[in-house]
N, CA, C and O atoms as CSV, one atom per row, in Angstrom:
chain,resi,resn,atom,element,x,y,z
A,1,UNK,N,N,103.522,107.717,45.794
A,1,UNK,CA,C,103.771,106.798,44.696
A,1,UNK,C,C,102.520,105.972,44.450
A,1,UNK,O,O,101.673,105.661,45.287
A,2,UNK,N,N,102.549,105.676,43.180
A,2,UNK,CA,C,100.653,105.302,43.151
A,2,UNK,C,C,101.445,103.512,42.819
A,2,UNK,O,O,102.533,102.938,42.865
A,3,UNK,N,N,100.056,103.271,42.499
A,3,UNK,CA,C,100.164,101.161,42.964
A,3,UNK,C,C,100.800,101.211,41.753
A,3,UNK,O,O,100.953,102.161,40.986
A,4,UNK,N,N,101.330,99.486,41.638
A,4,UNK,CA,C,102.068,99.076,40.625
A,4,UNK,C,C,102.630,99.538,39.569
A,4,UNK,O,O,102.475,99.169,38.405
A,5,UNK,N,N,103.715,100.883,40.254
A,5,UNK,CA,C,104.269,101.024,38.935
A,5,UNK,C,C,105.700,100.237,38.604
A,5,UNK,O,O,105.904,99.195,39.227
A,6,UNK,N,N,106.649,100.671,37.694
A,6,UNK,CA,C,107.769,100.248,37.406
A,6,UNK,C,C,108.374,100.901,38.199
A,6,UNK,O,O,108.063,102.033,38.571
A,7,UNK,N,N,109.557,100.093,38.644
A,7,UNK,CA,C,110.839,100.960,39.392
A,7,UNK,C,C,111.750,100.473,39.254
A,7,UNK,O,O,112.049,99.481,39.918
A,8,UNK,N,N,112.578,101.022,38.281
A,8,UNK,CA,C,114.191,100.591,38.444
A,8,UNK,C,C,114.821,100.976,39.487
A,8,UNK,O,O,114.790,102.137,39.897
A,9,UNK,N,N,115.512,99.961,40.068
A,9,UNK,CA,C,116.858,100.093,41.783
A,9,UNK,C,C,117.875,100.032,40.660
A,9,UNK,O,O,118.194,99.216,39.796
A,10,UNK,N,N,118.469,101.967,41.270
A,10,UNK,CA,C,120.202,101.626,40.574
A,10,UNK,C,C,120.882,101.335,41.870
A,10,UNK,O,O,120.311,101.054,42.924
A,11,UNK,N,N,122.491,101.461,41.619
A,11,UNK,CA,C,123.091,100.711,42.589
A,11,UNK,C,C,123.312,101.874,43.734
A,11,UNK,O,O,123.601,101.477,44.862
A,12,UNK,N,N,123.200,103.172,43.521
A,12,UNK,CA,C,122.675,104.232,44.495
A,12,UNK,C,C,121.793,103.872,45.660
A,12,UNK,O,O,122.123,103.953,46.844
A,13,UNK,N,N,120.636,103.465,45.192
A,13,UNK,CA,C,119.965,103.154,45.814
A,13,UNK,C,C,120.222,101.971,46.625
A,13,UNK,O,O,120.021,102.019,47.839
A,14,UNK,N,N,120.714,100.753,45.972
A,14,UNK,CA,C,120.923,100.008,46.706
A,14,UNK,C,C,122.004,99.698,47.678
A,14,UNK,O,O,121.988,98.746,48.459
A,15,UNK,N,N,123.044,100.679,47.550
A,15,UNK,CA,C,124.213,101.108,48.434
A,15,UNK,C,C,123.421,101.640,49.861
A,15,UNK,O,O,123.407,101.131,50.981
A,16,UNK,N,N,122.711,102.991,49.291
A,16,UNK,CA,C,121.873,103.495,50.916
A,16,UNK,C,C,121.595,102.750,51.332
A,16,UNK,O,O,122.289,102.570,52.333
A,17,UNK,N,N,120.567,101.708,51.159
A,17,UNK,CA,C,119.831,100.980,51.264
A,17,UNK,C,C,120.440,99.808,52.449
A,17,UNK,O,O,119.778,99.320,53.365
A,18,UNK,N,N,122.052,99.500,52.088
A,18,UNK,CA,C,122.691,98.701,52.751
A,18,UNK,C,C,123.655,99.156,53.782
A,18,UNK,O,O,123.840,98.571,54.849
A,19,UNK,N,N,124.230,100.188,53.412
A,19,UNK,CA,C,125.190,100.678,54.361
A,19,UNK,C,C,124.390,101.438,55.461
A,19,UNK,O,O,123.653,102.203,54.840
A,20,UNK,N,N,124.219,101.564,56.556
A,20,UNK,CA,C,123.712,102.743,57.250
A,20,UNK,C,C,124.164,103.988,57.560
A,20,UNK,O,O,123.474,104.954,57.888
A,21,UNK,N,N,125.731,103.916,57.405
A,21,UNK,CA,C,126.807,105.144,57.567
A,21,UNK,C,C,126.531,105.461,55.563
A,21,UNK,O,O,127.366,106.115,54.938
A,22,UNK,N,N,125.779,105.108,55.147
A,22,UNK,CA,C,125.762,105.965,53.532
A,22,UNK,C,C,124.669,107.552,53.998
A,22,UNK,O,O,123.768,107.656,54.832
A,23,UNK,N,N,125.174,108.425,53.182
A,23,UNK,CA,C,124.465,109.465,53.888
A,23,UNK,C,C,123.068,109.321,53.499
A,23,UNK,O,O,122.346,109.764,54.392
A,24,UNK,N,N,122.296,108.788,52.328
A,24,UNK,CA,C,121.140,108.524,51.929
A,24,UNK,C,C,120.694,107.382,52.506
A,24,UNK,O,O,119.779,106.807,51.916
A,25,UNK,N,N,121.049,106.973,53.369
A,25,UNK,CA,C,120.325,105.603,54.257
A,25,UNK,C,C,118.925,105.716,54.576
A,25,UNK,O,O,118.002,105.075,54.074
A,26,UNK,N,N,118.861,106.777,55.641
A,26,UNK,CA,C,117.241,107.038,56.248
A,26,UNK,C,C,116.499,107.496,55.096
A,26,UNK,O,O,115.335,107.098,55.057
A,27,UNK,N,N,116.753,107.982,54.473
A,27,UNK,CA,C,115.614,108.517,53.122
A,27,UNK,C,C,115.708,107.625,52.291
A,27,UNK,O,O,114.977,107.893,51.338
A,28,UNK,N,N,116.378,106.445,52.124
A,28,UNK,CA,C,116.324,105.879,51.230
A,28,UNK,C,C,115.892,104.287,51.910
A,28,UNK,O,O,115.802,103.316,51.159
A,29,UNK,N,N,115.735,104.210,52.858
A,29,UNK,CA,C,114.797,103.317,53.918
A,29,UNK,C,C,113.604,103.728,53.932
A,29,UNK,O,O,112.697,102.904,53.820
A,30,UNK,N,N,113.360,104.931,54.056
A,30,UNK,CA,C,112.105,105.776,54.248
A,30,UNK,C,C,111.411,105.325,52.787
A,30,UNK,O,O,110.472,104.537,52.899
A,31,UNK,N,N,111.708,105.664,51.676
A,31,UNK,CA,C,111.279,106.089,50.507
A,31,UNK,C,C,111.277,104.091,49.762
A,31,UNK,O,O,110.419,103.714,48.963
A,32,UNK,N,N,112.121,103.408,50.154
A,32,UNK,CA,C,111.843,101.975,49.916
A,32,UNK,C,C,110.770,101.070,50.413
A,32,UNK,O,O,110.287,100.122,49.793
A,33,UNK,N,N,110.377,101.584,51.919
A,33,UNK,CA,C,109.002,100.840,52.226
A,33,UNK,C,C,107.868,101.908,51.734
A,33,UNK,O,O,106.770,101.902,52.291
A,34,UNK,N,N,108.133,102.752,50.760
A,34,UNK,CA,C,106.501,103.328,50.279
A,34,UNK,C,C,106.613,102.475,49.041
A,34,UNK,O,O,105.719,101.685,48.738
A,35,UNK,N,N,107.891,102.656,48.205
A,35,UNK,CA,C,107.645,101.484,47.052
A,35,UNK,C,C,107.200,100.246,47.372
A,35,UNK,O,O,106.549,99.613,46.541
A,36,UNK,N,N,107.463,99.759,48.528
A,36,UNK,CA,C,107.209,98.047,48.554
A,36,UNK,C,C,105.918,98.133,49.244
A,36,UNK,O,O,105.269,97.088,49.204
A,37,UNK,N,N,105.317,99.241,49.944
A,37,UNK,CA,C,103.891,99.201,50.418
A,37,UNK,C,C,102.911,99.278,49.089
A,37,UNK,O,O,101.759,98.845,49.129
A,38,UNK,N,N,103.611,99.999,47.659
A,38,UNK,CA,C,103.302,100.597,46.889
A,38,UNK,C,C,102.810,99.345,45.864
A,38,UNK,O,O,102.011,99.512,44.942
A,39,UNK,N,N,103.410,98.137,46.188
A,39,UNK,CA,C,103.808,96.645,45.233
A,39,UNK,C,C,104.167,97.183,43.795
A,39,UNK,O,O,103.800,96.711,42.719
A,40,UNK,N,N,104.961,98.269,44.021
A,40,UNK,CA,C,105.973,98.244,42.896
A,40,UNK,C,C,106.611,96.987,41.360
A,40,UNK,O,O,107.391,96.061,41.584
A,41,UNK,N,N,106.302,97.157,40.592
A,41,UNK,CA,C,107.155,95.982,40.078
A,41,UNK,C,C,108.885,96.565,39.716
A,41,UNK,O,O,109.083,97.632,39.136
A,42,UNK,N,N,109.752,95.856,40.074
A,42,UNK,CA,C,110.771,96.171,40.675
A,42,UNK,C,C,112.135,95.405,39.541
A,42,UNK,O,O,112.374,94.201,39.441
A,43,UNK,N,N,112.760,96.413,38.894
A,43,UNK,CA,C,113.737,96.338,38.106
A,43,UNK,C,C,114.799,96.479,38.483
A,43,UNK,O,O,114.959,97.526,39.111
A,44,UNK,N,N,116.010,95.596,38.330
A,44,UNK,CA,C,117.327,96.457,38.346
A,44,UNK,C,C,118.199,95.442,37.041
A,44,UNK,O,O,117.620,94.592,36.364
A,45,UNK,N,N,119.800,95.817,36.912
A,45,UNK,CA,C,120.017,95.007,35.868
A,45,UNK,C,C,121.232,94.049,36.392
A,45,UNK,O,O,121.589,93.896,37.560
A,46,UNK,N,N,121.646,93.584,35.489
A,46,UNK,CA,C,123.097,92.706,35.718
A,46,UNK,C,C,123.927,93.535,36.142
A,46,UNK,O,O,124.223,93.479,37.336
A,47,UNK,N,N,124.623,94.676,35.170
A,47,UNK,CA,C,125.722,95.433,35.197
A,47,UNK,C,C,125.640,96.508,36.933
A,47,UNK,O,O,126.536,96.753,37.741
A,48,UNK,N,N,123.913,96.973,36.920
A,48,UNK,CA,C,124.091,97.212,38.860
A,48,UNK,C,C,124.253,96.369,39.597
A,48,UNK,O,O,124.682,96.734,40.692
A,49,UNK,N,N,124.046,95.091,39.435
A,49,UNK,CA,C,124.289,94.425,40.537
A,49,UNK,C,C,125.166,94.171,40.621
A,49,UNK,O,O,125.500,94.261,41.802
A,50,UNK,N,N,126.322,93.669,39.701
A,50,UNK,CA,C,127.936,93.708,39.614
A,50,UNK,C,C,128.616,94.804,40.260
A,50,UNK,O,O,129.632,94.701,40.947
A,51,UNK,N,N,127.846,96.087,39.933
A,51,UNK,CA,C,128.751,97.239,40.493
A,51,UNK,C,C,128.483,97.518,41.630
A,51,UNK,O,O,129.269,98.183,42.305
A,52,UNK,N,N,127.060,96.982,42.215
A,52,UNK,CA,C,126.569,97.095,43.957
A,52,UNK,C,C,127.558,96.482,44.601
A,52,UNK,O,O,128.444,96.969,45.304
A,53,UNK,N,N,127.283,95.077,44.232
A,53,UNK,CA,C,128.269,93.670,44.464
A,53,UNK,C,C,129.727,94.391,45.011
A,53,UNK,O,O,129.878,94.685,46.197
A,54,UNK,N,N,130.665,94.605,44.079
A,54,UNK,CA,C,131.757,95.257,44.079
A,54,UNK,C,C,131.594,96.959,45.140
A,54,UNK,O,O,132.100,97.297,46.210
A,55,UNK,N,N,130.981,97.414,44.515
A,55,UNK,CA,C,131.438,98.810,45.633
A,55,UNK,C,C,130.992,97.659,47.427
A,55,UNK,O,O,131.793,97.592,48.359
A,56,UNK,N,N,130.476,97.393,47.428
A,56,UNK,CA,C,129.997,96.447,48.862
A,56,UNK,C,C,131.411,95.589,49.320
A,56,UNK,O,O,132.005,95.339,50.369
A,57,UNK,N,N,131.480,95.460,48.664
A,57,UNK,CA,C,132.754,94.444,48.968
A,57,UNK,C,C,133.798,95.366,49.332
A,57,UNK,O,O,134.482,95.248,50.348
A,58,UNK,N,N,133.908,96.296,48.473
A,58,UNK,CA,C,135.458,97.330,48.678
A,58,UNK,C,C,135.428,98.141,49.936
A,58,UNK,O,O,136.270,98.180,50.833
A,59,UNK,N,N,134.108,98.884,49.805
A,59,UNK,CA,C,133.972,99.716,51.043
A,59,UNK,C,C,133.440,99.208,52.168
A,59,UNK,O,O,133.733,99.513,53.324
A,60,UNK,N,N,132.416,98.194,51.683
A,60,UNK,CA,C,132.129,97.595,53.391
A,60,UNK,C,C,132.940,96.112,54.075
A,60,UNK,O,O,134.071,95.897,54.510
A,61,UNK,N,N,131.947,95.446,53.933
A,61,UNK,CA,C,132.910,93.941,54.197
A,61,UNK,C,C,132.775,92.682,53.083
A,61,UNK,O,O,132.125,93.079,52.116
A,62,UNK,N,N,133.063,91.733,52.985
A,62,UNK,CA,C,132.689,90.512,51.882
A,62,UNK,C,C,131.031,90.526,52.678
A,62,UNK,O,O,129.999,90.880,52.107
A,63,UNK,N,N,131.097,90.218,53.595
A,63,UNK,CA,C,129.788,89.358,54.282
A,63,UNK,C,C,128.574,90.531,54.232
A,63,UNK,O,O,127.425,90.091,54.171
A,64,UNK,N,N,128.727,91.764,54.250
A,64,UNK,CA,C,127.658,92.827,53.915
A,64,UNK,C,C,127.430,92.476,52.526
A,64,UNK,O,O,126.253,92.423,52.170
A,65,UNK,N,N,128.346,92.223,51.667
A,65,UNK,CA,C,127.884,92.530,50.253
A,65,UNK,C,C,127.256,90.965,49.804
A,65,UNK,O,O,126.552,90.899,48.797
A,66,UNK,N,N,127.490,89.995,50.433
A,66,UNK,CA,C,126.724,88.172,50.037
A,66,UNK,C,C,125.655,88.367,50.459
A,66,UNK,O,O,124.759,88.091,49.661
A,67,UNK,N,N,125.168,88.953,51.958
A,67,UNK,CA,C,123.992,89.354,52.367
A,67,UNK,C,C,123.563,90.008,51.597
A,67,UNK,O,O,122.517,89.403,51.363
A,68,UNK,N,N,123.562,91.081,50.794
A,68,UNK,CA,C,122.957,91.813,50.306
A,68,UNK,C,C,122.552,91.170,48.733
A,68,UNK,O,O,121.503,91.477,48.167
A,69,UNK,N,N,123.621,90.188,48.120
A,69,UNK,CA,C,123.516,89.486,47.137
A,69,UNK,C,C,121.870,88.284,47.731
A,69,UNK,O,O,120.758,88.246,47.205
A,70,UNK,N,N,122.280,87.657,48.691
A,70,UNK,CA,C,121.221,87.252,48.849
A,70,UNK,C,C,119.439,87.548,48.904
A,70,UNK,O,O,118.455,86.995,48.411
A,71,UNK,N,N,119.699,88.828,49.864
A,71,UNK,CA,C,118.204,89.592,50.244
A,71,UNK,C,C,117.336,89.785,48.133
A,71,UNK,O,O,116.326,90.237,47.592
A,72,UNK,N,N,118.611,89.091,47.765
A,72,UNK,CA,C,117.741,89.828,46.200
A,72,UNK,C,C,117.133,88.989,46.137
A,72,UNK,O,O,115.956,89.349,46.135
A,73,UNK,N,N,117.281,87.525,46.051
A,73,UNK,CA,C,116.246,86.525,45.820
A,73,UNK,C,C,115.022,86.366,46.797
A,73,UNK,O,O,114.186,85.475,46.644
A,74,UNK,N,N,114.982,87.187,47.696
A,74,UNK,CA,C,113.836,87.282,48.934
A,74,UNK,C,C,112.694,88.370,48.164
A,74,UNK,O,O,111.740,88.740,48.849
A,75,UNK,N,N,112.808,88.824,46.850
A,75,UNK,CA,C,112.084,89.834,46.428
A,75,UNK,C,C,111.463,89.193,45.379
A,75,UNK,O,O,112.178,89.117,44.379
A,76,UNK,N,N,110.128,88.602,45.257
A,76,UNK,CA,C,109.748,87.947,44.386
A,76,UNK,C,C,109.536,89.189,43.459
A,76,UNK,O,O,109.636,89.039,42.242
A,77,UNK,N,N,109.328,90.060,43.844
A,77,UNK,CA,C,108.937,91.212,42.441
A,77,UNK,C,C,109.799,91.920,41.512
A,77,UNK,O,O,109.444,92.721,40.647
A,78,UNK,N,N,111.222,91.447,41.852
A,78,UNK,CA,C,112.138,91.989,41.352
A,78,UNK,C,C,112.688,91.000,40.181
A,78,UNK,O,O,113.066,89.829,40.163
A,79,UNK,N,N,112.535,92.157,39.099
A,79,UNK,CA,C,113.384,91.120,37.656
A,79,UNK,C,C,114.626,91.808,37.565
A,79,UNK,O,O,114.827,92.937,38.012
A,80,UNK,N,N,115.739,90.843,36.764
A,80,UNK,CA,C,117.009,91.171,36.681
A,80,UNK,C,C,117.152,91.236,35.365
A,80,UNK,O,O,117.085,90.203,34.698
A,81,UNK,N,N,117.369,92.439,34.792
A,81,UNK,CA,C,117.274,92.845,33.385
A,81,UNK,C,C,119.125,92.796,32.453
A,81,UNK,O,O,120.073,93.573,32.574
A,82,UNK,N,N,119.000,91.785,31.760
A,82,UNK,CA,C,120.575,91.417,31.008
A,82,UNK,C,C,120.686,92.869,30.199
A,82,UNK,O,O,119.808,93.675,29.891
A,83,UNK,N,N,122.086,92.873,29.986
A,83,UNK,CA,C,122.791,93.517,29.211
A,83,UNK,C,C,123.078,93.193,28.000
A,83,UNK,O,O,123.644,92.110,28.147
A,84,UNK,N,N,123.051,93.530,26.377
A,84,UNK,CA,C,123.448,92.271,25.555
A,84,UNK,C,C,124.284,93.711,24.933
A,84,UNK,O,O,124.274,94.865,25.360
A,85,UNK,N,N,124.865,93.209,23.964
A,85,UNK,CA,C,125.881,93.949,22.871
A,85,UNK,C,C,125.447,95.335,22.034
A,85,UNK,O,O,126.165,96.290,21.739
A,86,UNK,N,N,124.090,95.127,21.764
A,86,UNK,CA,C,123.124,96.190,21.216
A,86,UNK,C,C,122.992,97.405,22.097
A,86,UNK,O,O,123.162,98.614,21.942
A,87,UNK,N,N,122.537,96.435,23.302
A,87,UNK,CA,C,122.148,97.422,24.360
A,87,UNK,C,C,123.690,98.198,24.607
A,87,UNK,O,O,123.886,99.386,24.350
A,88,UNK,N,N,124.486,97.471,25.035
A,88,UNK,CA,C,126.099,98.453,25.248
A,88,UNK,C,C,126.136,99.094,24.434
A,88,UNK,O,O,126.557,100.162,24.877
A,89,UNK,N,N,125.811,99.248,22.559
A,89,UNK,CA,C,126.319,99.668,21.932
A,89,UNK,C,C,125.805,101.287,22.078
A,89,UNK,O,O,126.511,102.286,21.936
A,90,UNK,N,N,124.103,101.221,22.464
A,90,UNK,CA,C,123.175,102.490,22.423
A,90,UNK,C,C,123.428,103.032,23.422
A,90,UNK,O,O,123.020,104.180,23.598
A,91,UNK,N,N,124.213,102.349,24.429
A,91,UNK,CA,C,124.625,103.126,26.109
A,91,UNK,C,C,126.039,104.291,25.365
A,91,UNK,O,O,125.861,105.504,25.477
A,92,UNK,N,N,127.303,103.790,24.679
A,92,UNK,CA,C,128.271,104.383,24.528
A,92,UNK,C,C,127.631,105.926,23.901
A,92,UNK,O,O,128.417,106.872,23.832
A,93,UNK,N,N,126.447,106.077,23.539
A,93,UNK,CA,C,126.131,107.343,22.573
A,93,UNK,C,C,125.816,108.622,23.610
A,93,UNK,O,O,126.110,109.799,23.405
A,94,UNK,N,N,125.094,108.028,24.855
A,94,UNK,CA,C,125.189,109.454,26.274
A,94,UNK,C,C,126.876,110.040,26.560
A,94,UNK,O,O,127.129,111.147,27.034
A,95,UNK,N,N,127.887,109.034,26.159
A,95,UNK,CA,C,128.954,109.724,25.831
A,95,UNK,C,C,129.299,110.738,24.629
A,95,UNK,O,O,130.170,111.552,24.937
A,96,UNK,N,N,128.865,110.838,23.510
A,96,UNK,CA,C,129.064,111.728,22.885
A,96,UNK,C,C,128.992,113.425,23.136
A,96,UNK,O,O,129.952,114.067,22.711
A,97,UNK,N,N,128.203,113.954,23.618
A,97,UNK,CA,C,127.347,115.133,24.587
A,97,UNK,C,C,128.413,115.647,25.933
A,97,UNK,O,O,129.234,115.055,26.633
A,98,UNK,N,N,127.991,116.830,25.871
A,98,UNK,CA,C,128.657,117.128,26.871
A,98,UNK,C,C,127.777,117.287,28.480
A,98,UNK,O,O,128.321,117.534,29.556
A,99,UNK,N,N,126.146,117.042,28.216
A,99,UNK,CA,C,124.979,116.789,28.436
A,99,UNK,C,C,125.449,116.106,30.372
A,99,UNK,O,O,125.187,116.578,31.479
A,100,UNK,N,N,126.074,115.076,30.013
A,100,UNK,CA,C,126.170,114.210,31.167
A,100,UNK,C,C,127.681,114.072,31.447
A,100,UNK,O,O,128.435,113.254,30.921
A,101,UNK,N,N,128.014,115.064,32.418
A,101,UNK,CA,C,129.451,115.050,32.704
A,101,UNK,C,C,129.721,113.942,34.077
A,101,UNK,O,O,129.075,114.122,35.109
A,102,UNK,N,N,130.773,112.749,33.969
A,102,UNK,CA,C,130.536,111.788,34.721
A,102,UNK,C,C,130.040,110.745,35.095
A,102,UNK,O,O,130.021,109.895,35.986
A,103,UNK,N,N,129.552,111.124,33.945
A,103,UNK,CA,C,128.073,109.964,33.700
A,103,UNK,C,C,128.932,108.682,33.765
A,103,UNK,O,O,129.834,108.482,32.951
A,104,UNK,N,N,128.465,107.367,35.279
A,104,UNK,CA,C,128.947,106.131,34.849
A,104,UNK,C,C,128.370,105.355,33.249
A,104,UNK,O,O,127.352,105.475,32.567
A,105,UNK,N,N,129.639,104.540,33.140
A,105,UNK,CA,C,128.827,103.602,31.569
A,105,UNK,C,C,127.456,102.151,32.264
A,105,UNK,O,O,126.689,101.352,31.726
A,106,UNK,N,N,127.765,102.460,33.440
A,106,UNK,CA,C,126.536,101.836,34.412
A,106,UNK,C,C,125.531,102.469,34.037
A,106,UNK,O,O,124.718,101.875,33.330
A,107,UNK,N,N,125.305,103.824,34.396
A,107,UNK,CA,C,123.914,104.488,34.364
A,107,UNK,C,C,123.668,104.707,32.870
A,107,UNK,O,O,122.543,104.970,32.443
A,108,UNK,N,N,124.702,104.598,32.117
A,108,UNK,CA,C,123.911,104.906,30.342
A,108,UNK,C,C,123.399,103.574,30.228
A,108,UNK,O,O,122.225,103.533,29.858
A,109,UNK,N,N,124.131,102.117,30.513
A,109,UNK,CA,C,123.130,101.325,30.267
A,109,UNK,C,C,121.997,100.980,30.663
A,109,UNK,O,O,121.044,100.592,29.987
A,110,UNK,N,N,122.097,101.142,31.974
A,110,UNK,CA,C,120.704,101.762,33.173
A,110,UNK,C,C,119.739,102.531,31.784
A,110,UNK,O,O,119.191,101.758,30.999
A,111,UNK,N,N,119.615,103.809,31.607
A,111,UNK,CA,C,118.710,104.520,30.680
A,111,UNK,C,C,118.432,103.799,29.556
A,111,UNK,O,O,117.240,103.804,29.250
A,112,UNK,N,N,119.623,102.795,28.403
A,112,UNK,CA,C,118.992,102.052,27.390
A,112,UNK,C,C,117.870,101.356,27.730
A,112,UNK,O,O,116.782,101.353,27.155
A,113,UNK,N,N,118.418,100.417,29.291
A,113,UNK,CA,C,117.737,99.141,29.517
A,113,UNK,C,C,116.025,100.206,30.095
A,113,UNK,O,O,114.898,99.720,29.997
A,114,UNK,N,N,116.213,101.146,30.456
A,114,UNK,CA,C,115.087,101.472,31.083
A,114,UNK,C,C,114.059,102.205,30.180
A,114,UNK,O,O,112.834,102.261,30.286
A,115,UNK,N,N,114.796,102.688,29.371
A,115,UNK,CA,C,113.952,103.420,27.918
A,115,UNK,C,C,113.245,102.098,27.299
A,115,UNK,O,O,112.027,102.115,27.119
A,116,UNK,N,N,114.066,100.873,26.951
A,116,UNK,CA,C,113.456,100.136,26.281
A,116,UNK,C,C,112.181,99.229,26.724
A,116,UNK,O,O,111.302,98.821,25.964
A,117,UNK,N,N,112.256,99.056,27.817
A,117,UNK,CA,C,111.143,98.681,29.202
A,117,UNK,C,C,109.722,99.238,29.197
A,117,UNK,O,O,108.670,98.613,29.328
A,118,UNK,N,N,109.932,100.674,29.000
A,118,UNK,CA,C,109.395,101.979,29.044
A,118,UNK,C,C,109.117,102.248,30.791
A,118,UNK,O,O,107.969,102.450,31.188
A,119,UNK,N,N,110.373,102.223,31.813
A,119,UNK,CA,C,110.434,102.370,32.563
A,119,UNK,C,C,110.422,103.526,33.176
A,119,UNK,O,O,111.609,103.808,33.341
A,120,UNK,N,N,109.790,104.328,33.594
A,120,UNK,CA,C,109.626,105.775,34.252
A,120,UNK,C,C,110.585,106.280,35.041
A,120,UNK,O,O,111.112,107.384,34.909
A,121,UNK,N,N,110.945,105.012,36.334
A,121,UNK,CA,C,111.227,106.054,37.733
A,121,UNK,C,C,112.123,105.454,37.900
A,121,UNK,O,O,112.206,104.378,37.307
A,122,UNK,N,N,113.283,105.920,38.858
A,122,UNK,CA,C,114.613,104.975,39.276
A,122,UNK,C,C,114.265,105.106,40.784
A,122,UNK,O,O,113.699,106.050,41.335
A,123,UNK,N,N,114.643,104.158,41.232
A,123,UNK,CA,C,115.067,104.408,42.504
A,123,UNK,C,C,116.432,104.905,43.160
A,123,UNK,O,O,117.273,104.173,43.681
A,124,UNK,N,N,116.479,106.052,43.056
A,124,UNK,CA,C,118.156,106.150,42.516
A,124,UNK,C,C,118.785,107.625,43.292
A,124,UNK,O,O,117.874,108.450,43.356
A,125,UNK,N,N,119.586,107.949,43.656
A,125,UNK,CA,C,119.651,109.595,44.046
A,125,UNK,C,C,120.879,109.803,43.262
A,125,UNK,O,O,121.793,110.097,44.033
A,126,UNK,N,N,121.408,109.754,41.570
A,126,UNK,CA,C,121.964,110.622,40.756
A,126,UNK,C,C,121.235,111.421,39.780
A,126,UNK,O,O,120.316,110.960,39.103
A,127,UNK,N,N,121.723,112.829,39.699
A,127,UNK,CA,C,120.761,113.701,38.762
A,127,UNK,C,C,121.131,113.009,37.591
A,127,UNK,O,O,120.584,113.558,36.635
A,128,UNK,N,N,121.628,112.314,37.337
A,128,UNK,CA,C,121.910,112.027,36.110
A,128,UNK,C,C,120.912,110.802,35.402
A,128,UNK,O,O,121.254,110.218,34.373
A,129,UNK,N,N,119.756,110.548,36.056
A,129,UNK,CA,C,118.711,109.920,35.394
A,129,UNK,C,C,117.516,110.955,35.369
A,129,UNK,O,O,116.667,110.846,34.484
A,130,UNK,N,N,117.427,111.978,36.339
A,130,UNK,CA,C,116.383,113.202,35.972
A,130,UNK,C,C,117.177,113.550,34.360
A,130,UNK,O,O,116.614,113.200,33.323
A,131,UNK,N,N,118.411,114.211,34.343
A,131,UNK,CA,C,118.838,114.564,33.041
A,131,UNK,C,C,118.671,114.129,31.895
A,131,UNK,O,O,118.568,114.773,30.850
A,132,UNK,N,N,118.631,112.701,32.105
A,132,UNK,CA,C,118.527,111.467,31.034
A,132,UNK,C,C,116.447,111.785,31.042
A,132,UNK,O,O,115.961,111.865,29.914
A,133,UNK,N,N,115.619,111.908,32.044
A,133,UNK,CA,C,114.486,111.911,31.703
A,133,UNK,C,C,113.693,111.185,32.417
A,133,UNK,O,O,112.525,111.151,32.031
A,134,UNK,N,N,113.903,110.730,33.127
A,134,UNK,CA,C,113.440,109.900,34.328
A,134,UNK,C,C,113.158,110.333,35.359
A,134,UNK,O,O,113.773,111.335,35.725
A,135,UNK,N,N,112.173,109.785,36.196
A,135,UNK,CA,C,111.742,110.444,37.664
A,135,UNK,C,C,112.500,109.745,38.605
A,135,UNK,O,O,112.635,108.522,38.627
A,136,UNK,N,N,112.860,110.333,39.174
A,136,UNK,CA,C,113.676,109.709,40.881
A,136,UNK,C,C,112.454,109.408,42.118
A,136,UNK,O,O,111.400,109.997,42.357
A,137,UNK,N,N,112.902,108.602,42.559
A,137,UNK,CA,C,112.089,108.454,44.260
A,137,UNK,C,C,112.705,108.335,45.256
A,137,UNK,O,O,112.241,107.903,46.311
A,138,UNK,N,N,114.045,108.766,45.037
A,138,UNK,CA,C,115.006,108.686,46.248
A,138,UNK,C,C,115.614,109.978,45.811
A,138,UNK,O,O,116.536,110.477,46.457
């Protein structure tokens, strides 16, 4: 991974990242200190962190998922990219297609917010941002 690029964290990533029983843990530990050796500038949005937030809470414990709410403000390089009405509106259209079967309405807004950025890479392990056009690093 070359210096300072963009990287959007979907909530994929940040699930491995936290759970250690997630099966993408070690590769996705592995592949997070080359981004942060990398000084990445580091994206994710509202609507992942709501849905990190929540899957954390359901499957692991309250106190894994506040910790993990916290460790975000320990990342000075990380911006938190809003959602507004426009943006939802251009996410509902990866539904039209038969293109992306499964596709969360998380990850279509993920691709608006990241197209409009001109964000390259996710940090992410669903094919469904290679499909959309994006490079993965997890």
């Amino acid at each position: 991974m070359r210096n300072r690029q963009d990287v959007f964290v979907d909530s994929g990533g940040w699930i491995a990242l936290a759970l250690s029983r997630d099966p993408f843990h070690e590769r996705a530990v592995e592949v997070w200190k080359q981004v942060l050796e990398s000084r990445a500038y580091l994206y994710t949005s509202v609507p992942v962190i709501l849905e990190t937030f929540t899957f954390l809470d359901r499957h692991a414990r309250r106190d894994i998922a506040l910790a993990w709410k916290d460790s975000l403000e320990k990342l000075s390089n990380l911006e938190v990219i809003s959602c507004d009405a426009e943006e939802m509106r251009s996410a509902w259209q990866y539904f039209t297609g038969q293109k992306f079967h499964q596709l969360s309405a998380v990850d279509a807004t993920s691709f608006v917010l990241m197209a409009r950025r001109h964000i390259k890479i996710a940090f992410a392990f669903d094919h469904h941002f290679t499909s959309a056009g994006f490079q993965l690093v997890g």
